[in-house]
The first five atom37 places (N, CA, C, CB, O) and aatype in JSON, in Angstrom:
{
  "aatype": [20, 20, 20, 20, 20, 20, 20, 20, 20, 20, 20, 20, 20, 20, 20, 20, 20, 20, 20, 20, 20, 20, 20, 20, 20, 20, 20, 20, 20, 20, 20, 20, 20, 20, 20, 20, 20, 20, 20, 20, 20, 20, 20, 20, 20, 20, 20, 20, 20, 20, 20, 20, 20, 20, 20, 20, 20, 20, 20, 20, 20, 20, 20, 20, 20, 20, 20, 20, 20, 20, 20, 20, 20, 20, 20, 20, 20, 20, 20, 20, 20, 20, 20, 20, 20, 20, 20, 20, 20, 20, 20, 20, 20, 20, 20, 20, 20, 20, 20, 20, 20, 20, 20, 20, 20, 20, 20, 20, 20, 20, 20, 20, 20, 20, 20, 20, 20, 20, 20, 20, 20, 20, 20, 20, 20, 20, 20, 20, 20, 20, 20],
  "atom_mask": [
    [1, 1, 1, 1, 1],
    [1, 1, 1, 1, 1],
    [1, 1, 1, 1, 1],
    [1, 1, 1, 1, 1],
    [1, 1, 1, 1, 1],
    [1, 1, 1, 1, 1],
    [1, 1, 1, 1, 1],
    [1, 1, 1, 1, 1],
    [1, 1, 1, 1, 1],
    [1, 1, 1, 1, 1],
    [1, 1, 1, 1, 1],
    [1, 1, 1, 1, 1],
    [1, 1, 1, 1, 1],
    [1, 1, 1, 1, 1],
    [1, 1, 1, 1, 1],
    [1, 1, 1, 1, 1],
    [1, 1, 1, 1, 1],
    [1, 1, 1, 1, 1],
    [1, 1, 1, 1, 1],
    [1, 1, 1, 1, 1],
    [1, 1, 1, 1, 1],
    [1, 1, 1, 1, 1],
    [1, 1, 1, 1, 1],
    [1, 1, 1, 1, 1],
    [1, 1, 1, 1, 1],
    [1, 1, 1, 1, 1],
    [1, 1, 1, 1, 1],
    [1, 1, 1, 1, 1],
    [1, 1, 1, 1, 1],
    [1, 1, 1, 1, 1],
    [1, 1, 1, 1, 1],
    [1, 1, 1, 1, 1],
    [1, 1, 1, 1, 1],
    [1, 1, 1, 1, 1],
    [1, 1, 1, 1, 1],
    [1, 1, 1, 1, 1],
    [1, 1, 1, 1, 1],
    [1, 1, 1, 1, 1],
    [1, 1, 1, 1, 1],
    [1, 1, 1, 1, 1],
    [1, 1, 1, 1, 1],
    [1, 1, 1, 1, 1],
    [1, 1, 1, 1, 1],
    [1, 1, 1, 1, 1],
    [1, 1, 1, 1, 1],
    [1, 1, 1, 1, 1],
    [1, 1, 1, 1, 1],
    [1, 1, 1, 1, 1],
    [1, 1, 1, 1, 1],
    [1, 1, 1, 1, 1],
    [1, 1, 1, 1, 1],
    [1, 1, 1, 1, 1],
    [1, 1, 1, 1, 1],
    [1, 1, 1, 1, 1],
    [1, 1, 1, 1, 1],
    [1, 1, 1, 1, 1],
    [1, 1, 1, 1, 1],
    [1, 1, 1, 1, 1],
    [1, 1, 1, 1, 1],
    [1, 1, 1, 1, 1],
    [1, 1, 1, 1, 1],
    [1, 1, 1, 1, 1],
    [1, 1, 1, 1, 1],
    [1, 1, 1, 1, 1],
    [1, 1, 1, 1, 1],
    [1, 1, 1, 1, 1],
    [1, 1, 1, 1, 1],
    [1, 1, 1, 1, 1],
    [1, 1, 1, 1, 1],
    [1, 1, 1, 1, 1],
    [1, 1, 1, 1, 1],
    [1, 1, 1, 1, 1],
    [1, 1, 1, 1, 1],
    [1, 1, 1, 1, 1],
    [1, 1, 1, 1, 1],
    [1, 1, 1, 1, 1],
    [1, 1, 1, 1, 1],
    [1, 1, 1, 1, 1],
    [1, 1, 1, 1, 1],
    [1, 1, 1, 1, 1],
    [1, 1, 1, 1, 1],
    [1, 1, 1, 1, 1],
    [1, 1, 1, 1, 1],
    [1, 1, 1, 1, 1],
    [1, 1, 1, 1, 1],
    [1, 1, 1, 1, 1],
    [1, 1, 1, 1, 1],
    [1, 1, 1, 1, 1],
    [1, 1, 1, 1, 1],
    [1, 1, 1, 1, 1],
    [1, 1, 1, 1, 1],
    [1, 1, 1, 1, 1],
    [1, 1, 1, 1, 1],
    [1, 1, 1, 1, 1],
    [1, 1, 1, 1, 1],
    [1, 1, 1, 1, 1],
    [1, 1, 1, 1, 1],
    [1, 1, 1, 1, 1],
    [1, 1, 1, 1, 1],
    [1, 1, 1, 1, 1],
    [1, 1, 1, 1, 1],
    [1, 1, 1, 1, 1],
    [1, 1, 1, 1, 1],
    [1, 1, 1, 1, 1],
    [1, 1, 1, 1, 1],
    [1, 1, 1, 1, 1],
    [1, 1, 1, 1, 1],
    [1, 1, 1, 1, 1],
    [1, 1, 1, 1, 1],
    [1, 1, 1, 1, 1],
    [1, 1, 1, 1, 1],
    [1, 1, 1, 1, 1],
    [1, 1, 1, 1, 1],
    [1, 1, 1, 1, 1],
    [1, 1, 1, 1, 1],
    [1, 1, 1, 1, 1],
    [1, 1, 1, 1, 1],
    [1, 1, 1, 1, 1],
    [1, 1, 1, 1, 1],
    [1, 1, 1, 1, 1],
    [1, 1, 1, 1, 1],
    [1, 1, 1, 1, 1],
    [1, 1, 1, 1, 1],
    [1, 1, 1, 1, 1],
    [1, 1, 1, 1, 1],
    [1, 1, 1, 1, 1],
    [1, 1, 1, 1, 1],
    [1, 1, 1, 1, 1],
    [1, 1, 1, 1, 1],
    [1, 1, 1, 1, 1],
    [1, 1, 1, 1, 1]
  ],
  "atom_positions": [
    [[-18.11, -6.1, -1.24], [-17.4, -6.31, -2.49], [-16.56, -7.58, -2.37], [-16.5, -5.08, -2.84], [-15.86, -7.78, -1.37]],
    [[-16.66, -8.63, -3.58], [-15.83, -9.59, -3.4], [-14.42, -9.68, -3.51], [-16.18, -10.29, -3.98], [-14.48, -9.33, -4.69]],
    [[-13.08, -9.85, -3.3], [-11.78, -9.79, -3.47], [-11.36, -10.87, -4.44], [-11.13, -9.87, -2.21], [-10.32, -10.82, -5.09]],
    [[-12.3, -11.89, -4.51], [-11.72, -12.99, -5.41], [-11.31, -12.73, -6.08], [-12.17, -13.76, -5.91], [-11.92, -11.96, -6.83]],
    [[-10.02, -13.11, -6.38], [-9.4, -13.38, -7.57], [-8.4, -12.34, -7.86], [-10.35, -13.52, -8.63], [-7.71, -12.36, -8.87]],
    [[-8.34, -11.3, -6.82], [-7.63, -10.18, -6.66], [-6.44, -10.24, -6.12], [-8.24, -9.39, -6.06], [-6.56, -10.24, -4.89]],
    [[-5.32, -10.28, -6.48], [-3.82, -10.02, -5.83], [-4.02, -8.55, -5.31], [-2.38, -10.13, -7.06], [-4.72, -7.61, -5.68]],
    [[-2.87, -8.83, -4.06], [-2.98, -7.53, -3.5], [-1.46, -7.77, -2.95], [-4.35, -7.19, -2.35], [-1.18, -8.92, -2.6]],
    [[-0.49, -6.79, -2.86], [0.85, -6.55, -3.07], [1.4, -6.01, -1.58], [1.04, -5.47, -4.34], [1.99, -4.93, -1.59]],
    [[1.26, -6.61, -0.49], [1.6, -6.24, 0.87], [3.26, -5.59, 1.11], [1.35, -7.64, 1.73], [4.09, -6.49, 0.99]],
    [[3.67, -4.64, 1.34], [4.8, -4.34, 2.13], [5.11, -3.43, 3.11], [5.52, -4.17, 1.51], [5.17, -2.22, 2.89]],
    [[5.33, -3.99, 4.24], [5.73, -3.66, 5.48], [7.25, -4.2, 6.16], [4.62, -4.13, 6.23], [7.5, -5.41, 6.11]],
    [[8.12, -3.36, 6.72], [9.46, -4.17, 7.33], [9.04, -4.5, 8.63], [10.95, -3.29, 7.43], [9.95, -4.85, 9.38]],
    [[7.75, -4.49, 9.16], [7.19, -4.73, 10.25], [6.85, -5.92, 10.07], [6.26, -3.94, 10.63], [6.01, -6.16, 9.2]],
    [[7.31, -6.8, 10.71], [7.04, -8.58, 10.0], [5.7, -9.04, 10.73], [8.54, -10.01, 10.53], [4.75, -9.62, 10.19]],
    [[5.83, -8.64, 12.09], [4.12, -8.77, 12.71], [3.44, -8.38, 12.13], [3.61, -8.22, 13.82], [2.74, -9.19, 11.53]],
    [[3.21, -7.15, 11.93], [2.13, -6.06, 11.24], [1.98, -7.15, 9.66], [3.05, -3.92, 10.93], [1.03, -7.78, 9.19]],
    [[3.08, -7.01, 9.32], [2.96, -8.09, 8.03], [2.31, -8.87, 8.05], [3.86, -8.77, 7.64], [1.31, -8.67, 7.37]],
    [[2.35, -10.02, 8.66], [1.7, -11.18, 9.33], [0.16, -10.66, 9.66], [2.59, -11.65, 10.76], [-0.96, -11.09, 9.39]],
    [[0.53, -9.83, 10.18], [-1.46, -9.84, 10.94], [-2.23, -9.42, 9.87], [-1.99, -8.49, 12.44], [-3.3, -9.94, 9.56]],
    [[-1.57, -8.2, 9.12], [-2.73, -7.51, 8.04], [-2.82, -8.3, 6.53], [-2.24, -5.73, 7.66], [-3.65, -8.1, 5.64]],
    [[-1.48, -9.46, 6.56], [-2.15, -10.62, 5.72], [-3.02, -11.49, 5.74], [-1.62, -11.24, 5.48], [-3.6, -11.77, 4.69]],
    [[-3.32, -12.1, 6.88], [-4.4, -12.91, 7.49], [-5.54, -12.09, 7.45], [-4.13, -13.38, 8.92], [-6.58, -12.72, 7.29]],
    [[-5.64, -10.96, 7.54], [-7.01, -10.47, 7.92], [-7.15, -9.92, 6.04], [-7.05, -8.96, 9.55], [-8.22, -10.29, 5.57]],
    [[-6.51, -9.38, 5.33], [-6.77, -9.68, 3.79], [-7.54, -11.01, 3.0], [-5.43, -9.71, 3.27], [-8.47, -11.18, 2.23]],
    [[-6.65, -11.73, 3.63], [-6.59, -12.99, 2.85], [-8.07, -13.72, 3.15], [-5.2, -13.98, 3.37], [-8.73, -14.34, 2.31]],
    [[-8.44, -13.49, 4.55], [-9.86, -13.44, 4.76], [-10.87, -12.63, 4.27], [-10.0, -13.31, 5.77], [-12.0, -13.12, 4.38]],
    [[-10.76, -11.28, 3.62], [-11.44, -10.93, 2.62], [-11.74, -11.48, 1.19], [-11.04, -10.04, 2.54], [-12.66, -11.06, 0.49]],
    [[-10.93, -12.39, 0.86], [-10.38, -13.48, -0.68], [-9.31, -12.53, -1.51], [-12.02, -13.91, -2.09], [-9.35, -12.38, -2.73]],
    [[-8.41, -11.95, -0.68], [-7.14, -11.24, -1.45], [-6.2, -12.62, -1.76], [-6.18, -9.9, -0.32], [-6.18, -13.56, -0.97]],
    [[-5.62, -12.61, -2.71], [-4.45, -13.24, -2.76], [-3.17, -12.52, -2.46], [-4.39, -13.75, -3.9], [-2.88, -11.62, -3.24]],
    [[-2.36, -12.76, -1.5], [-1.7, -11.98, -0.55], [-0.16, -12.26, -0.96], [-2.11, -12.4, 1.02], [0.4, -13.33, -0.75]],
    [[0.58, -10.89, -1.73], [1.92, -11.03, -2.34], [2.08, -10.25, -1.2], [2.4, -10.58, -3.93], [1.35, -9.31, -0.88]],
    [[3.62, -10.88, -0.21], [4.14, -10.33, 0.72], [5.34, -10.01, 0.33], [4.09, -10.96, 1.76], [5.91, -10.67, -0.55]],
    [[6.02, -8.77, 1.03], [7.41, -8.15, 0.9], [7.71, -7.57, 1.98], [7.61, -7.21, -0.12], [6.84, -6.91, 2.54]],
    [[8.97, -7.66, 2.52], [9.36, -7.16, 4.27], [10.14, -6.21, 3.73], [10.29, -8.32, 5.57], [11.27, -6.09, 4.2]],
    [[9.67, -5.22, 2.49], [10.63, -4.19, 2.41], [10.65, -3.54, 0.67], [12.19, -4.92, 2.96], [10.16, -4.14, -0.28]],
    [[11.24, -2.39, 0.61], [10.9, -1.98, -1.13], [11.66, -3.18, -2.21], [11.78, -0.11, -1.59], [11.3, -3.84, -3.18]],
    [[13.15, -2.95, -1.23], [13.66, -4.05, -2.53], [13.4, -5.77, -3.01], [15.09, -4.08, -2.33], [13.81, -6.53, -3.88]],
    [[12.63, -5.8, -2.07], [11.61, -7.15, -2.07], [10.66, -6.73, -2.93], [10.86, -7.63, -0.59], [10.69, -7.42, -3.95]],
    [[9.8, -5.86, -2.97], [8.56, -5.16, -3.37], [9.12, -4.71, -4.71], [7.99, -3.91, -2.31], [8.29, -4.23, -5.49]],
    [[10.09, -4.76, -5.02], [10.59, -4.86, -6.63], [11.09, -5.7, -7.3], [11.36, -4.18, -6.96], [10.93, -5.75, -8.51]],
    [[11.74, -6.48, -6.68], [11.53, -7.9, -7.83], [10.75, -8.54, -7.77], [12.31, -8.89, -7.94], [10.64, -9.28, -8.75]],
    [[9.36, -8.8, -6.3], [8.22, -9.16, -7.19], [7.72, -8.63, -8.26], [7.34, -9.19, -6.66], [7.41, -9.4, -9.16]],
    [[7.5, -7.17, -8.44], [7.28, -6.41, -9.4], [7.58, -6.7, -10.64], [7.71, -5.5, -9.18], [6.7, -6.66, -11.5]],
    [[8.95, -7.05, -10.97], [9.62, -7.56, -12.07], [8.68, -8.7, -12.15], [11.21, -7.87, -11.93], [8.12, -8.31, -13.17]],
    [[8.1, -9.79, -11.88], [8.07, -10.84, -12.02], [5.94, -10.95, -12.15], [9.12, -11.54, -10.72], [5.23, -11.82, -12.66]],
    [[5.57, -9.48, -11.33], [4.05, -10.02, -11.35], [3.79, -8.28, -11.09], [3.39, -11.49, -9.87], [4.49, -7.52, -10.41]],
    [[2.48, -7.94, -11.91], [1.56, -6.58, -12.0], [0.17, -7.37, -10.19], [0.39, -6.43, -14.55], [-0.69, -8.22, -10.42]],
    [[0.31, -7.03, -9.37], [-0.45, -7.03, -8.62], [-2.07, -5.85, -8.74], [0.52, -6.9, -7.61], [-2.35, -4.8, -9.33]],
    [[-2.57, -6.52, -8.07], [-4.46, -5.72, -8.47], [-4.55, -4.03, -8.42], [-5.91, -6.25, -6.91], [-4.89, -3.1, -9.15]],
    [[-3.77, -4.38, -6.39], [-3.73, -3.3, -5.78], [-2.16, -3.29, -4.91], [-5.11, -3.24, -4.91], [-1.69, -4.43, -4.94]],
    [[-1.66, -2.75, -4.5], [-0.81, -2.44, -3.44], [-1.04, -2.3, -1.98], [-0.39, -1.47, -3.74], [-2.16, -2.73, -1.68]],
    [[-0.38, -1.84, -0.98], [-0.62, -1.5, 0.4], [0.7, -1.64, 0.86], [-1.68, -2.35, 1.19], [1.05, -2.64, 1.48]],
    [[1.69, -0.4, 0.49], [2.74, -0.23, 1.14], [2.89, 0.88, 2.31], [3.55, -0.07, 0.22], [2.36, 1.99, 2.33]],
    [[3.74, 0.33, 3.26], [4.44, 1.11, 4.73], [5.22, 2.41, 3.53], [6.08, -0.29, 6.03], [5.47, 2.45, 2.33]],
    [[5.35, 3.2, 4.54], [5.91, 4.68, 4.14], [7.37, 4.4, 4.74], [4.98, 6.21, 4.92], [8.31, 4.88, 4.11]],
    [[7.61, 3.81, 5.69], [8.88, 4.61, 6.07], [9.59, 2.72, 6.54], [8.58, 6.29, 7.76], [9.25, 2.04, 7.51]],
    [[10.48, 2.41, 5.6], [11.15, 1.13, 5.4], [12.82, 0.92, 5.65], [10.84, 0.81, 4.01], [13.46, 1.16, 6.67]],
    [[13.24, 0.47, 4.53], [14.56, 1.08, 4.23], [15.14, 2.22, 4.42], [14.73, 1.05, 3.29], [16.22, 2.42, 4.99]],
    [[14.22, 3.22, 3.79], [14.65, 4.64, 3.79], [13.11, 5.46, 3.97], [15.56, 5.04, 2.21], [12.0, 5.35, 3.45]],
    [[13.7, 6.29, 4.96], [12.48, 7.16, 5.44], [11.44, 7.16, 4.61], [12.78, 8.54, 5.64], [10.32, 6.99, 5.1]],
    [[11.61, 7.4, 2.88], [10.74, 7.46, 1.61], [10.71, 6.41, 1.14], [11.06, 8.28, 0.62], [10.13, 6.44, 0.05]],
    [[11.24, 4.94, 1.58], [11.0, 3.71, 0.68], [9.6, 4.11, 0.14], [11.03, 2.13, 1.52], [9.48, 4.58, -0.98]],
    [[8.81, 3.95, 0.76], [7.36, 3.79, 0.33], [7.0, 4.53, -0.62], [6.45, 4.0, 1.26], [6.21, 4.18, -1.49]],
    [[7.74, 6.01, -0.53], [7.5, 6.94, -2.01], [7.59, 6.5, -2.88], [8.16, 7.91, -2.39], [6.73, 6.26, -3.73]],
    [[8.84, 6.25, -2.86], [10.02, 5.45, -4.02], [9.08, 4.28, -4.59], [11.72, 4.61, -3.13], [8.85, 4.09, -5.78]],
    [[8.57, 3.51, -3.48], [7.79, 2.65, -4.55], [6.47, 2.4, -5.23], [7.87, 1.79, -4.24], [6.08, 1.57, -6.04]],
    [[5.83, 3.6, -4.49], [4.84, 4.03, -5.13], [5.03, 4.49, -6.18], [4.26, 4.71, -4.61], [4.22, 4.0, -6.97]],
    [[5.7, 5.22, -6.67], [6.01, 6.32, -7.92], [6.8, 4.53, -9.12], [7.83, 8.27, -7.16], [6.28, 4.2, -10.19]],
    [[7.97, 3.82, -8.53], [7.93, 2.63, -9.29], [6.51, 1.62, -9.79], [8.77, 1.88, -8.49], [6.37, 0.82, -10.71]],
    [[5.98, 1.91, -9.15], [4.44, 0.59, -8.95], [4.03, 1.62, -9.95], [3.14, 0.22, -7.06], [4.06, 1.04, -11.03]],
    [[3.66, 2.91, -10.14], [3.05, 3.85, -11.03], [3.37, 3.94, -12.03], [3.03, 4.86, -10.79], [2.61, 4.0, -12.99]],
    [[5.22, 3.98, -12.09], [5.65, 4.38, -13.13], [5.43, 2.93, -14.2], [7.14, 5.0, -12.83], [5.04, 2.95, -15.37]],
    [[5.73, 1.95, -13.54], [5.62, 0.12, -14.23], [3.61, -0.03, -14.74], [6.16, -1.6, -12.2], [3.06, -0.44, -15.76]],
    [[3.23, 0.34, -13.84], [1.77, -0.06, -13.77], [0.89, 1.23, -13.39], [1.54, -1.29, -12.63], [0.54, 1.63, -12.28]],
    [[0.75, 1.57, -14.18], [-0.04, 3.06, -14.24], [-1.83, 2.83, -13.67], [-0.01, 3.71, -16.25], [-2.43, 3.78, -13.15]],
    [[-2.22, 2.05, -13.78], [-3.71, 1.7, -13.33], [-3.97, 1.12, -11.95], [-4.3, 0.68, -14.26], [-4.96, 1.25, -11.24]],
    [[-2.34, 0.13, -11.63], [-2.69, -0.45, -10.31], [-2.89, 0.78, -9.19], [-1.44, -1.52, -9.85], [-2.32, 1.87, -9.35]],
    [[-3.88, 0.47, -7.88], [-4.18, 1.45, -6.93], [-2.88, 1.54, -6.11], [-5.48, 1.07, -6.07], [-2.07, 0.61, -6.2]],
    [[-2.62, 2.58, -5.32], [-1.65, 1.97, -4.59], [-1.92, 3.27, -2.63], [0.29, 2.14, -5.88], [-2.24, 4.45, -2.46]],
    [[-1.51, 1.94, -1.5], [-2.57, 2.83, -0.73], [-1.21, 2.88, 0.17], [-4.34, 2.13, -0.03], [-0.59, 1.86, 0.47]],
    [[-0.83, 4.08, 0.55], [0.51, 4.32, 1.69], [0.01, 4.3, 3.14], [1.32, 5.92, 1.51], [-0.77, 5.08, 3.68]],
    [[0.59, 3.3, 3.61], [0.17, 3.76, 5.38], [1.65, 3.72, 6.2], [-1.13, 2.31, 6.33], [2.76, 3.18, 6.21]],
    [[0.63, 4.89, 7.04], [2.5, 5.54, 7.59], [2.15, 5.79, 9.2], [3.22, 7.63, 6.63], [1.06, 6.0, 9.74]],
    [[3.21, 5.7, 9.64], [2.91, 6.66, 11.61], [3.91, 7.33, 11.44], [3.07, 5.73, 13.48], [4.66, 7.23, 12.42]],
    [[4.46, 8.25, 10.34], [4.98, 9.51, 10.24], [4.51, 10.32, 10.99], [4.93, 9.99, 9.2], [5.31, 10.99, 11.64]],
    [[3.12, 10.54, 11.15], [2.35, 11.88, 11.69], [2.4, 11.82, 13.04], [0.81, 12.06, 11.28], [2.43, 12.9, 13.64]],
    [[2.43, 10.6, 13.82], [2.46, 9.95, 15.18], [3.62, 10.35, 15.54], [2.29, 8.46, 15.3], [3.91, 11.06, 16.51]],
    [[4.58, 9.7, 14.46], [6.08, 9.54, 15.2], [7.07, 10.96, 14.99], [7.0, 8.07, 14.39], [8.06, 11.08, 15.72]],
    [[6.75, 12.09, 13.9], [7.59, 12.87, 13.61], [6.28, 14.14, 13.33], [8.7, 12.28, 12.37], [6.64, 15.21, 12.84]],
    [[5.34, 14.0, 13.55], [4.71, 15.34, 13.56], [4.18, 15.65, 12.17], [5.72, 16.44, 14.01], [3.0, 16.0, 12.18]],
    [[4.91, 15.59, 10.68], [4.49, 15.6, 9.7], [3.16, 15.16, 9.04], [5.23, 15.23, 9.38], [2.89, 13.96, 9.08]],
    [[2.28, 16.01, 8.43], [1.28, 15.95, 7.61], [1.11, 16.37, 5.95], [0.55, 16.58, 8.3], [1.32, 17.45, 5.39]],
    [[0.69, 15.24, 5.49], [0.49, 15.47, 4.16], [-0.79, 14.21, 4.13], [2.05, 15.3, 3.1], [-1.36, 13.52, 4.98]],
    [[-0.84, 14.37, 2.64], [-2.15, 13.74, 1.87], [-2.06, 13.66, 0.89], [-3.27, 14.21, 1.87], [-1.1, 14.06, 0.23]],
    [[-3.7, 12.74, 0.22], [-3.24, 11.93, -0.83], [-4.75, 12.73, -1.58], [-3.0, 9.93, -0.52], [-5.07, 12.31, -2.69]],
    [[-5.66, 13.92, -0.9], [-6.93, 14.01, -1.11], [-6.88, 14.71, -2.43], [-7.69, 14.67, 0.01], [-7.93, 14.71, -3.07]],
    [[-5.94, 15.25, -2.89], [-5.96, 16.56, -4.3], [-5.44, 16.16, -5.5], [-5.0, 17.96, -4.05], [-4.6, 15.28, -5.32]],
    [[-5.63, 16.49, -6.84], [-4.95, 15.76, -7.78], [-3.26, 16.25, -7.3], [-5.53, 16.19, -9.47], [-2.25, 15.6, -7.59]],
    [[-3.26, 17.34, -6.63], [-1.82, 17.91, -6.99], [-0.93, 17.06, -5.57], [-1.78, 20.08, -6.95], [0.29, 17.23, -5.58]],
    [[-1.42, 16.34, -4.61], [-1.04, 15.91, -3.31], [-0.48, 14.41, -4.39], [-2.53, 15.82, -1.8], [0.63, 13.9, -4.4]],
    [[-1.68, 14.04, -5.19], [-1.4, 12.8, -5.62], [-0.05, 12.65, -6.51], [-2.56, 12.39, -6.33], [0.67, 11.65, -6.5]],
    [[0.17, 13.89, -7.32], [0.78, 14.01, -8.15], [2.58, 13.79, -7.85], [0.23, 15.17, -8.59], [3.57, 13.36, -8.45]],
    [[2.28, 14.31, -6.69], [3.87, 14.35, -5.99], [3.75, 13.15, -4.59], [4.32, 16.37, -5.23], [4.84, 13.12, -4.0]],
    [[3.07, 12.52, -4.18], [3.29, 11.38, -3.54], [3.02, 9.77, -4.49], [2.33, 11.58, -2.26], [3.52, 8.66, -4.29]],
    [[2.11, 10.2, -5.46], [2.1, 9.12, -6.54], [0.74, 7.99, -5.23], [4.37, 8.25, -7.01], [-0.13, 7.36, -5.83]],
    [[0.74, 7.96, -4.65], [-0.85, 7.45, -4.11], [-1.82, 7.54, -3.89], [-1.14, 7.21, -3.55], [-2.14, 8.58, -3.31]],
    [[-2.85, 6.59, -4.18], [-4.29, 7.19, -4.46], [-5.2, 7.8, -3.01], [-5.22, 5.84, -5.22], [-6.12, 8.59, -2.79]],
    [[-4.01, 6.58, -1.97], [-4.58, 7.07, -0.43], [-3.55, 6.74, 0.35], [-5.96, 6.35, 0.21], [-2.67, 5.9, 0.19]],
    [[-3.85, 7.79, 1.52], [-2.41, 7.61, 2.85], [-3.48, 7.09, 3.46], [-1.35, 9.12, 3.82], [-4.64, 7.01, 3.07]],
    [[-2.82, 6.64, 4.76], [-3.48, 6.03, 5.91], [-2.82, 6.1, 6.89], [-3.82, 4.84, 5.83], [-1.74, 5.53, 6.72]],
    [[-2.98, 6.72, 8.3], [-1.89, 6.59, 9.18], [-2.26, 5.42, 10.18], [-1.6, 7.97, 9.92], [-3.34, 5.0, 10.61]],
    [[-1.11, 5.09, 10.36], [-1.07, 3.89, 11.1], [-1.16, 4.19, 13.05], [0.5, 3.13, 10.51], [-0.27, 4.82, 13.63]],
    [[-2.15, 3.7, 13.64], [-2.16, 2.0, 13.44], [-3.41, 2.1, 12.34], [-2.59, 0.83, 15.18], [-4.33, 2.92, 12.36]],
    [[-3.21, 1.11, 11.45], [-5.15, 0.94, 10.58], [-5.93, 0.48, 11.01], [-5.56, 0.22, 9.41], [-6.1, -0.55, 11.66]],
    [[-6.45, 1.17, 10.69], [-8.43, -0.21, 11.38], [-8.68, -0.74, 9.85], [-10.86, 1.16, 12.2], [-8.51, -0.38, 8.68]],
    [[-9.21, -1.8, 10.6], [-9.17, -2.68, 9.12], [-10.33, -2.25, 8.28], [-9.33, -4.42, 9.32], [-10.07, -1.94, 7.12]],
    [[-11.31, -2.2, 8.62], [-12.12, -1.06, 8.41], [-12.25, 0.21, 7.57], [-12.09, -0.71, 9.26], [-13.06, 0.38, 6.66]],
    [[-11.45, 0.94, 7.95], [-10.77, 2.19, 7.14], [-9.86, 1.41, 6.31], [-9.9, 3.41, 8.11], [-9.72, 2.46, 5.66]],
    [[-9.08, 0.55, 5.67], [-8.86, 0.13, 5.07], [-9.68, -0.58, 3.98], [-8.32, -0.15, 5.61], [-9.39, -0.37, 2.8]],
    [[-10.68, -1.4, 4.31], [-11.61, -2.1, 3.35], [-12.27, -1.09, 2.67], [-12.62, -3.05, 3.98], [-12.53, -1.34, 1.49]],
    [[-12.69, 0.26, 3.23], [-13.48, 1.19, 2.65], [-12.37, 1.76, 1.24], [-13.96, 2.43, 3.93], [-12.78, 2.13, 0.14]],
    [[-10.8, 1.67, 1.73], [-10.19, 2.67, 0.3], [-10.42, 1.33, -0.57], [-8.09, 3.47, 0.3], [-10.93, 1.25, -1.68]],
    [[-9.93, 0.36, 0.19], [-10.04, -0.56, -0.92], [-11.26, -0.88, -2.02], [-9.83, -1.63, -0.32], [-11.43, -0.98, -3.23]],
    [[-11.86, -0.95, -1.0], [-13.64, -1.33, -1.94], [-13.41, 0.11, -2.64], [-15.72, -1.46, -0.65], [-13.33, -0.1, -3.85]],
    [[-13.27, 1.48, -2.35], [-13.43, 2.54, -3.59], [-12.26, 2.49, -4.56], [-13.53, 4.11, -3.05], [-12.48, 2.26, -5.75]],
    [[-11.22, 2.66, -4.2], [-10.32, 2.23, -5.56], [-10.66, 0.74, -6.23], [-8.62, 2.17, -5.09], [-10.55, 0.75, -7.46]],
    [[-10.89, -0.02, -5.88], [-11.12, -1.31, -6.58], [-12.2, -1.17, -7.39], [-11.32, -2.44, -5.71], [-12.2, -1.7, -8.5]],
    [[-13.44, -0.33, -6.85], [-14.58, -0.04, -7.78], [-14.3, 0.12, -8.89], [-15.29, 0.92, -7.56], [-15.0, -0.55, -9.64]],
    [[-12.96, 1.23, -9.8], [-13.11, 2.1, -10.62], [-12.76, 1.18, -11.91], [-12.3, 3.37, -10.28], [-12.78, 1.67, -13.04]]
  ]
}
């Protein structure tokens, strides 16, 4: 699937991770909106509707990533938006994004636990981007 021409809405407070999983986007033909955090990831918002998303879960606040999923939803109801977290790694917790009713209360179309393979990433992407 081609990315051209596609913004895609990066946030991570992980500035490496930032860095690396932009380069390897941007080599797909994403156009790569970066944010080191939610309240970054909202005044771009104010300013630009991105394609897709790909926000960190746990930022600012343990739930940044909720928080801005459910904002990105509530502003832009069509954009995809994909959570990746090492919640499950780092604190044991499991949830998901697979049920309408999982979606309903995390507001994302897909989790991902971290670390990602880029891989498992291109695949949510190429299916949410399909629709």
């Amino acid at each position: 699937m081609s990315y051209q021409g596609k913004s895609l809405l990066l946030v991570d407070d992980d500035v490496d991770l930032l860095d690396q999983l932009s380069m390897q986007l941007a080599a797909l033909g994403f156009d790569i909106i970066k944010a080191d955090g939610q309240s970054a990831a909202e005044a771009i918002l104010e300013q630009r509707r991105p394609d897709i998303a790909v926000v960190d879960l746990m930022m600012e606040h343990e739930d940044s990533g909720f928080v801005l999923a459910h904002r990105i939803k509530k502003r832009y109801a069509k954009t995809p938006v994909i959570v990746v977290t090492a919640v499950t790694s780092e604190l044991g917790l499991e949830f998901g994004a697979a049920t309408a009713e999982e979606r309903s209360w995390v507001r994302a179309d897909a989790l991902l636990n971290k670390p990602v393979r880029m891989e498992q990433l291109q695949r949510e992407l190429d299916r949410l981007l399909a629709d």
